[in-house]
LUMDO-78776 format. One record per residue: residue number from 1; residue in three letters; x, y, z of N, C-alpha, C in turn. Coordinates in Angstrom, 1 decimal, padded with zeros to 4 digits. Layout:
     i    aa      n.x      n.y      n.z     ca.x     ca.y     ca.z      c.x      c.y      c.z
   NUM   ALA        X        Y        Z        X        Y        Z        X        Y        Z
...
***
This chain:
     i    aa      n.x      n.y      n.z     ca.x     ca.y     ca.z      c.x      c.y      c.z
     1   UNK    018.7    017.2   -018.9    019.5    017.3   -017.7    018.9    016.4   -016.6
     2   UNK    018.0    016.7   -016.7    016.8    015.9   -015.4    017.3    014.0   -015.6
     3   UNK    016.9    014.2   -016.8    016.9    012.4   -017.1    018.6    011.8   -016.7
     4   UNK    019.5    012.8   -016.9    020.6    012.5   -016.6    020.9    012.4   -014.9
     5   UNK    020.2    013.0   -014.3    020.2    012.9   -012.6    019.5    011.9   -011.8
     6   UNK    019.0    011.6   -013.2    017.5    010.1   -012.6    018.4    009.1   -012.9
     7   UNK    019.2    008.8   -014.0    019.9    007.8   -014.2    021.2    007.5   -013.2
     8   UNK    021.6    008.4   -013.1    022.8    008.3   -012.3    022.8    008.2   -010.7
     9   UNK    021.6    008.6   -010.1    020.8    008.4   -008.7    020.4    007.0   -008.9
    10   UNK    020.1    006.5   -009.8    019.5    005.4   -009.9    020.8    004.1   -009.7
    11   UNK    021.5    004.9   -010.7    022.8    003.4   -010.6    023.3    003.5   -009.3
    12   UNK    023.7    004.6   -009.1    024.4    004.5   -007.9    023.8    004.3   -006.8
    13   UNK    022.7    004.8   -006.6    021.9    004.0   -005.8    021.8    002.4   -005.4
    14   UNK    021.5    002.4   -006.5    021.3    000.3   -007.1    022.6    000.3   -006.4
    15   UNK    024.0    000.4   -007.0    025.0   -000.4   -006.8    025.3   -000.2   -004.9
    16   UNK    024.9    000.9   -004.8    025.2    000.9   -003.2    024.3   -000.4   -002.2
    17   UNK    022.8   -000.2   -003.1    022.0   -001.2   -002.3    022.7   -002.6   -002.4
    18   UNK    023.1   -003.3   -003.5    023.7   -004.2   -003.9    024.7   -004.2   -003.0
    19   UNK    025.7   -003.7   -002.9    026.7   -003.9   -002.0    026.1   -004.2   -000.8
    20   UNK    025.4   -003.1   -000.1    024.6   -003.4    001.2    024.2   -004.7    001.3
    21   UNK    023.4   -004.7    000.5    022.3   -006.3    000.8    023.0   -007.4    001.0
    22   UNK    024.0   -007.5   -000.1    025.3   -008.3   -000.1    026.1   -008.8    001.1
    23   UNK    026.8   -007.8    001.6    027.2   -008.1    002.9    026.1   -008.7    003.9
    24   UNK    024.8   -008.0    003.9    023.5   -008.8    005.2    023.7   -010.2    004.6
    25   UNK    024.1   -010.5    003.5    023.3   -012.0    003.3    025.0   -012.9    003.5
    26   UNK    026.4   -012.2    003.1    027.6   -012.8    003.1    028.6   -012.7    003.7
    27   UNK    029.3   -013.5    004.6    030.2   -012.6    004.9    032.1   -012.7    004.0
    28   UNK    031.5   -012.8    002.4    032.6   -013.0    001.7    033.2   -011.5    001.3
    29   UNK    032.3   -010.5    001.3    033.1   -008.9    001.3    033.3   -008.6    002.3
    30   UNK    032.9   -008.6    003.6    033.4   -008.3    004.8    032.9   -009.3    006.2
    31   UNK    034.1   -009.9    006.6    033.3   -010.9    007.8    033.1   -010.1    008.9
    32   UNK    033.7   -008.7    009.4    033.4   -008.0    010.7    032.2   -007.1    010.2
    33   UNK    031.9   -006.7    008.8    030.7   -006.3    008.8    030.1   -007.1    008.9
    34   UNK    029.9   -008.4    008.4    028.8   -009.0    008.8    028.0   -010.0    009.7
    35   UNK    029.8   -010.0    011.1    029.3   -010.3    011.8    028.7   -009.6    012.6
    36   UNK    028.9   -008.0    012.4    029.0   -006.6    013.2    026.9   -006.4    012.8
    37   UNK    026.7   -007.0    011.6    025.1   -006.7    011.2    024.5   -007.6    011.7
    38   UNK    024.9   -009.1    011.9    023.9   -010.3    012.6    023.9   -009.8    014.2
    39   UNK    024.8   -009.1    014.8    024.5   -008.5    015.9    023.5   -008.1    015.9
    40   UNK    023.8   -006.5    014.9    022.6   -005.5    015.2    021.3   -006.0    014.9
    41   UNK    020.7   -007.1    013.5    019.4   -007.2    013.5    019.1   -008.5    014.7
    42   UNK    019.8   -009.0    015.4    019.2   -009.7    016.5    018.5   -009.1    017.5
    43   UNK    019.5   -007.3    017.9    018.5   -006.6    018.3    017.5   -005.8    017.7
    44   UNK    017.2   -005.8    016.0    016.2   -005.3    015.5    015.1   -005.7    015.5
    45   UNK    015.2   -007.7    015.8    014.3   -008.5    015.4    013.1   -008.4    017.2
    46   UNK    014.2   -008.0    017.9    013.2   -008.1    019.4    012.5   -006.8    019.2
    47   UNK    012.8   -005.7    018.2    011.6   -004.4    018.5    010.6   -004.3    017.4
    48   UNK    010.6   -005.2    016.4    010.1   -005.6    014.9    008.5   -004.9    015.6
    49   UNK    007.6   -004.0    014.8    006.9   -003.4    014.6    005.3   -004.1    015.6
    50   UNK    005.3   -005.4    014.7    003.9   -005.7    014.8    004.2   -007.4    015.6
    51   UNK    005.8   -007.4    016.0    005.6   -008.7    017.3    004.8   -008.6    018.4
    52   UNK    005.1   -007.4    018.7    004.2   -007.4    020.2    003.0   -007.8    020.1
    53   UNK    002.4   -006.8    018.8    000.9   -006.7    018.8    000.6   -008.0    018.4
    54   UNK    001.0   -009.2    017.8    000.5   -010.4    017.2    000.9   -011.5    017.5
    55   UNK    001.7   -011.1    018.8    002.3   -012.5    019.7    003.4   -013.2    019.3
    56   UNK    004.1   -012.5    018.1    005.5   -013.7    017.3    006.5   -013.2    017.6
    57   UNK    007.0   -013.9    017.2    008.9   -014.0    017.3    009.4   -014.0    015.7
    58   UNK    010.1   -012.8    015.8    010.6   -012.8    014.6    012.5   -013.3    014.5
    59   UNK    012.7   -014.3    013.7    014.2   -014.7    013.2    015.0   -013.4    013.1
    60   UNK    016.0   -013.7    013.9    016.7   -012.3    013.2    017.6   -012.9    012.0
    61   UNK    018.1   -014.5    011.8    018.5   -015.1    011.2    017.9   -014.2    009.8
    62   UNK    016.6   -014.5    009.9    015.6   -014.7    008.6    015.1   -013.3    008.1
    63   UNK    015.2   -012.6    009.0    014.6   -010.6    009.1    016.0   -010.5    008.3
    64   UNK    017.0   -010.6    008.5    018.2   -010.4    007.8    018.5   -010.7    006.9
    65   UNK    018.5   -011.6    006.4    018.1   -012.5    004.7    017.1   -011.5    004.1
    66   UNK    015.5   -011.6    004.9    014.9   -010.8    004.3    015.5   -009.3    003.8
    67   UNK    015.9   -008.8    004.3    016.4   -007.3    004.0    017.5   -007.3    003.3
    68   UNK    018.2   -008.0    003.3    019.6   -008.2    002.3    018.8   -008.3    001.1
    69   UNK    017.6   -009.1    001.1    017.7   -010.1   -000.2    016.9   -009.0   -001.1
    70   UNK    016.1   -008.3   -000.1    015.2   -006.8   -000.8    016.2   -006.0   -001.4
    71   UNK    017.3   -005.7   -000.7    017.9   -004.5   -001.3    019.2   -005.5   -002.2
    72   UNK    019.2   -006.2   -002.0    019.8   -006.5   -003.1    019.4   -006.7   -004.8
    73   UNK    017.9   -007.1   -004.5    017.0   -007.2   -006.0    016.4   -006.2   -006.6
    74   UNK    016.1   -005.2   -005.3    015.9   -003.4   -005.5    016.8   -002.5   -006.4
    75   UNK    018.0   -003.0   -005.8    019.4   -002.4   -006.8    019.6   -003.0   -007.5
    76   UNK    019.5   -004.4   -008.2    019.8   -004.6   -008.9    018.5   -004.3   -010.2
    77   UNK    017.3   -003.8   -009.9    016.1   -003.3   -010.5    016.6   -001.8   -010.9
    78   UNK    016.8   -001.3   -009.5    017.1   -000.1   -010.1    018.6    000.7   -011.1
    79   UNK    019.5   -000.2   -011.1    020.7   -000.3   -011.9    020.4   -001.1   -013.6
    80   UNK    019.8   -002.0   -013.5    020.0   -002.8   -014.6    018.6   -002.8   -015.5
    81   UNK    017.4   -002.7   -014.8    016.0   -003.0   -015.5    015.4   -001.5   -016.1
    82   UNK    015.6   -001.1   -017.4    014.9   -000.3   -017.7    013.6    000.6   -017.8
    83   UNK    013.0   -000.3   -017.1    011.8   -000.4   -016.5    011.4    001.1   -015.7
    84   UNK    010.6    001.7   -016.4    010.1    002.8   -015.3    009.2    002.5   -014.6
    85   UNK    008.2    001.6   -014.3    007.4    001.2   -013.5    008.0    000.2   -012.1
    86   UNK    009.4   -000.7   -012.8    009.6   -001.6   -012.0    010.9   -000.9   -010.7
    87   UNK    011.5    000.3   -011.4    012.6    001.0   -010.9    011.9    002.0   -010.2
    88   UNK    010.3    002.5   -010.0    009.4    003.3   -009.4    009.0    001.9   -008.1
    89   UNK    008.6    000.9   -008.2    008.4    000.5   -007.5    009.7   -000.3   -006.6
    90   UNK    010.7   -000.4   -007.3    011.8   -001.1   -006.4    012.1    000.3   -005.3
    91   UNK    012.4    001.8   -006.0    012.5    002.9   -005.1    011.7    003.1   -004.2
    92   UNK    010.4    002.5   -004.0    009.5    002.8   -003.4    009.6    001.7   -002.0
    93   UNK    009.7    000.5   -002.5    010.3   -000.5   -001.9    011.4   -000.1   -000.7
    94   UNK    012.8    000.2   -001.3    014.1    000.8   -000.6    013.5    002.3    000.4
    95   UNK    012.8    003.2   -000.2    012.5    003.9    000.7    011.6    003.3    001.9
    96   UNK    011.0    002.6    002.0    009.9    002.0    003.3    010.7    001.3    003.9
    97   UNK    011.7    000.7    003.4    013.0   -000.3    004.1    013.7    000.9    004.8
    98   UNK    014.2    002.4    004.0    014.9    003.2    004.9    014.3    003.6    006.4
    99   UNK    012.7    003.9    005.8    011.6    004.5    007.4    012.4    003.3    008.2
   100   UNK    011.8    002.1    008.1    011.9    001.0    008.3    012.9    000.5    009.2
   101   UNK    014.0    001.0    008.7    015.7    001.0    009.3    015.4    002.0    010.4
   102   UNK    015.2    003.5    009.9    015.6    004.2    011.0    014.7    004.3    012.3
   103   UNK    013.4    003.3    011.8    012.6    003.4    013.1    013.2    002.0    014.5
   104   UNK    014.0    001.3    013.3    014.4    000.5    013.9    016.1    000.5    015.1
   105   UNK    016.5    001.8    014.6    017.9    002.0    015.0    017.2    003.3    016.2
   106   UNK    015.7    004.0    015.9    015.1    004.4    017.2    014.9    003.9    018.0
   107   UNK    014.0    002.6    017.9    013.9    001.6    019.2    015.0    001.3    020.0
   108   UNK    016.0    001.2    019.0    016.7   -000.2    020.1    017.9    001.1    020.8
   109   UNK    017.7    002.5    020.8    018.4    003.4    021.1    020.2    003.6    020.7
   110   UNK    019.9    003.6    019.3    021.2    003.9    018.6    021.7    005.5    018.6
   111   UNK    022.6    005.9    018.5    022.7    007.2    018.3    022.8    007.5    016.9
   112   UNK    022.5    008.5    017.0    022.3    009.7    015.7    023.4    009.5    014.9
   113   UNK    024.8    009.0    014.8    025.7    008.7    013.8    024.8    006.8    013.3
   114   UNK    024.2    006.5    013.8    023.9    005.1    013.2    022.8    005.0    012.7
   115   UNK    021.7    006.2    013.1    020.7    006.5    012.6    020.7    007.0    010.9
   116   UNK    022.1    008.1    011.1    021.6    008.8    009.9    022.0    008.6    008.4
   117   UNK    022.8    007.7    008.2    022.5    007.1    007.2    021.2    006.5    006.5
   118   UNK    020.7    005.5    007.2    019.1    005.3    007.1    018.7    006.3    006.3
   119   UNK    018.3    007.8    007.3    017.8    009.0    006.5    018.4    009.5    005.9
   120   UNK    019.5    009.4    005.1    020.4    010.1    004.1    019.8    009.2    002.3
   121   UNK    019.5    008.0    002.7    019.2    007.1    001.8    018.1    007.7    001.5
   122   UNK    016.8    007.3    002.3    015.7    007.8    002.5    015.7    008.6    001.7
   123   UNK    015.8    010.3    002.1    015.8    011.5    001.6    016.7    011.3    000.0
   124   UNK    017.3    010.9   -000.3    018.2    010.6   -001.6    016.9    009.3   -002.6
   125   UNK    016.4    009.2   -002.1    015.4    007.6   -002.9    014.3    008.8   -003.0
   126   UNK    014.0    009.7   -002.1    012.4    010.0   -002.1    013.3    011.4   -003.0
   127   UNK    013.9    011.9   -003.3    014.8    012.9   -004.6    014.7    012.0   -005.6
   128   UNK    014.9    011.1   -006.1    014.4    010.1   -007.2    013.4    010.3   -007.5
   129   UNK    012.3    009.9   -006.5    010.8    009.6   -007.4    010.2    011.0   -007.5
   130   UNK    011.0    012.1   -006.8    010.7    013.2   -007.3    011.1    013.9   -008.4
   131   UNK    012.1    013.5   -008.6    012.8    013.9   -010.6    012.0    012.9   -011.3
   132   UNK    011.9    011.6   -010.9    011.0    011.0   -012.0    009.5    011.3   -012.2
   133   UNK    009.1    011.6   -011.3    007.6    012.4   -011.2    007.5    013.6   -012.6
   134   UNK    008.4    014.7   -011.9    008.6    015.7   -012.7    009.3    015.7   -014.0
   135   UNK    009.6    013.9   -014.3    010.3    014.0   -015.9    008.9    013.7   -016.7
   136   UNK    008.4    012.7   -015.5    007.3    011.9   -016.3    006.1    013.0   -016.8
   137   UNK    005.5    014.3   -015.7    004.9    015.2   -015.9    005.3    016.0   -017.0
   138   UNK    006.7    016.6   -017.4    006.8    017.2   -018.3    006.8    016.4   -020.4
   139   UNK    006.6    015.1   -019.4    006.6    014.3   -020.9    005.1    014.2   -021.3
   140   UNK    004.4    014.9   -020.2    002.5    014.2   -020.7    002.4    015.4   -021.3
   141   UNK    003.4    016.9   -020.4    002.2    018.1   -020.6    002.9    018.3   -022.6
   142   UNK    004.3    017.8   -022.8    005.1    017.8   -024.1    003.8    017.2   -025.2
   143   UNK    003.2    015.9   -024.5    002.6    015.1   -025.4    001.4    016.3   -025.7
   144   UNK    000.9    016.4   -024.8   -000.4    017.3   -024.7   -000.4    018.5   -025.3
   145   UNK    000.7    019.3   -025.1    001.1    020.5   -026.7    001.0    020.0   -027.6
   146   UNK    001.6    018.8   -027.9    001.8    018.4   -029.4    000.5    018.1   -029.7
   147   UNK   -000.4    017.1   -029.4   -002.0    016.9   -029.5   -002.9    018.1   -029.6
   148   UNK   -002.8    019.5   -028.8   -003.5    020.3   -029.0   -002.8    021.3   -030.3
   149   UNK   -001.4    021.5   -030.4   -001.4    022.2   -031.9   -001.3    021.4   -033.0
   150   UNK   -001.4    020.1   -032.8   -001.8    019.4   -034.3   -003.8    019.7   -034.5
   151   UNK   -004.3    019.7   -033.3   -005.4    019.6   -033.3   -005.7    021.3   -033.6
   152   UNK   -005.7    022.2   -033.4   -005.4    023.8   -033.6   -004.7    023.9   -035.2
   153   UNK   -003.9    022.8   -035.3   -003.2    023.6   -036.9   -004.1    023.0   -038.1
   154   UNK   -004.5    021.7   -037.3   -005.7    021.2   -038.7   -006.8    021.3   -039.1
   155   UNK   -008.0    022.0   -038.1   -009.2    022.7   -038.5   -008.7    024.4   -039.1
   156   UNK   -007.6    025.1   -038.9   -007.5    026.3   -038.8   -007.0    026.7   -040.6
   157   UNK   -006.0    025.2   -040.9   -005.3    025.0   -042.6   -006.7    024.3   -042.9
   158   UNK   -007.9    023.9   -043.1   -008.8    023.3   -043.7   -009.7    024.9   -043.6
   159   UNK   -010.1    025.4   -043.2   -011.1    026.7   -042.7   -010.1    028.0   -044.0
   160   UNK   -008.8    027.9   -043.0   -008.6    028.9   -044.1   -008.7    028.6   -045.8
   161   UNK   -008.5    027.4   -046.0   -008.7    026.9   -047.4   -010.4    027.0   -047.7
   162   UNK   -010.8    026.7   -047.1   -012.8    026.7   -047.1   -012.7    028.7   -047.7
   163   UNK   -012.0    029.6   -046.7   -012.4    031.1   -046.8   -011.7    031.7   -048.1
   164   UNK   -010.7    031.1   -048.4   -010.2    031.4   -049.2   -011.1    030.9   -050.6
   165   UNK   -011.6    030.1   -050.7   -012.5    029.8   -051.5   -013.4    030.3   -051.7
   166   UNK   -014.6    030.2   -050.6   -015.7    030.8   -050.4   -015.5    032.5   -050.6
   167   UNK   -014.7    033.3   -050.2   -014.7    034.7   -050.2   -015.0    035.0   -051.7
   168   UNK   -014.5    034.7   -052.7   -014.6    035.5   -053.7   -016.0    035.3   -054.1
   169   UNK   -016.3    034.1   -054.3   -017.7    034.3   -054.8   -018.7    034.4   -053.3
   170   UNK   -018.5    035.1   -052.6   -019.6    035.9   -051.4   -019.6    037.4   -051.8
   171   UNK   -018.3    037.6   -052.2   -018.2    038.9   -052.6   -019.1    039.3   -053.8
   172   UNK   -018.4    038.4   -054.8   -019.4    038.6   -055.7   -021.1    038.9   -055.4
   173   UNK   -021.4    037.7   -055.0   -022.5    037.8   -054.1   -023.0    038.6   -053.8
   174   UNK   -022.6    038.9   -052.8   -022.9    040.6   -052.0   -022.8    041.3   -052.7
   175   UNK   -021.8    041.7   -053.9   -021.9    043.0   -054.4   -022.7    043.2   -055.3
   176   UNK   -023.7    041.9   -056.0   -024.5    042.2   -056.9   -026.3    042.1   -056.4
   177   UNK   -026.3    041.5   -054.9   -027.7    041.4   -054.6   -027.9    042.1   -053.0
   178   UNK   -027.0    042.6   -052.7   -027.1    043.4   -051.5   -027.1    045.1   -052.1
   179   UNK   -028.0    045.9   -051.6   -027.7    047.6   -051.6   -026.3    047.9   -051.5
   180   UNK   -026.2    049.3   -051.8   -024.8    049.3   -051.6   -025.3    050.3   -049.7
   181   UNK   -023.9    049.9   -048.9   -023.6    050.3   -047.5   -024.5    051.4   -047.4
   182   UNK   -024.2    052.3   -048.4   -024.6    054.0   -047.6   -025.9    054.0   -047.6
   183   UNK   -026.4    053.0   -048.2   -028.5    052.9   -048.3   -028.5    052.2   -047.0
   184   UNK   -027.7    051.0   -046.8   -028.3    050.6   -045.3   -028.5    051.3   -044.0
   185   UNK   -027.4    052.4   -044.1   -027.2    053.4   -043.3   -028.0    054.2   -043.2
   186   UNK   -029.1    054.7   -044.3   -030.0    055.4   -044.1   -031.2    055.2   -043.6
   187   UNK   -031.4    053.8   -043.7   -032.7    053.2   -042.9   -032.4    053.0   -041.7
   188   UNK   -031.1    052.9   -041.1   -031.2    052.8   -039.5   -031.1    054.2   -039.5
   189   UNK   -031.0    054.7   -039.5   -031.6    056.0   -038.9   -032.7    056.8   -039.6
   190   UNK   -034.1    056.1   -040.1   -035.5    056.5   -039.7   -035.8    055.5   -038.9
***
């Protein structure tokens, strides 16, 4: 069931990012969306994180390309590349881009309908790497059963073959050079 919730967050995920990125980088799906997005990251590019602190000027031309071109290669990683390492790291990717968005739709003082998408992604990416976490855990502790009752069933079938062997002639043993019980009995108690 799990694995089926990871795949299907996944595509649809992908295909949404794809669409998204798509439009930042074209305006052959929608020209009011994207002339409506070269607006907005012109004002994203004047509050970009680490200008102030480092004296640059960031493109909004080129901030915009950048982000299209992320989420577009993110979804298409996370739609198409089988990869559990590469679809763990594209998600990881898209989620820092979501903070990323919504810290950026904070600055420049957007309201809360423009904000919350950002965090609807967000929260829906960071539910991914949490089913994949908990598929990948339940497949170590699976392996880990299996390794400890093969390891438990194969000294326990060699052992009982050993006693099964060994008993009869201990018995014998015992019953021809040991006392019999009720003599031992009598010397622990003088």
């Amino acid at each position: 069931m799990a694995s089926i919730v990871l795949k299907s967050l996944s595509v649809l995920l992908g295909i949404f990012f794809i669409f998204v990125g798509t439009t930042k980088l074209t305006p052959k799906i929608s020209k009011e969306l994207h002339k409506d997005l070269r607006k907005e990251f012109a004002r994203y590019s004047k509050v970009f994180p680490l200008a102030q602190t480092l004296d640059f000027k960031v493109s909004s031309k080129w901030y915009r390309r950048t982000v299209g071109g992320l989420e577009v290669a993110c979804g298409l990683c996370l739609t198409f590349i089988p990869s559990k390492r590469i679809k763990q790291s594209a998600n990881l990717v898209l989620a820092v881009m979501m903070l990323f968005a919504t810290y950026n739709h904070w600055m420049v003082g957007d309201k809360f309908e423009r904000l919350a998408p950002s965090l609807v992604f967000f929260f829906m990416l960071s539910c991914r790497l949490i089913v994949e976490y908990q598929i990948q855990r339940k497949e170590k502790m699976d392996k880990l059963d299996k390794l400890t009752s093969k390891k438990n069933a194969s000294p326990s079938s060699s052992s009982s073959t050993t006693n099964d062997n060994s008993t009869p002639s201990s018995s014998t043993t015992t019953s021809s050079s040991s006392p019999p019980l009720h003599h031992n009995k009598g010397k622990k108690d003088l």
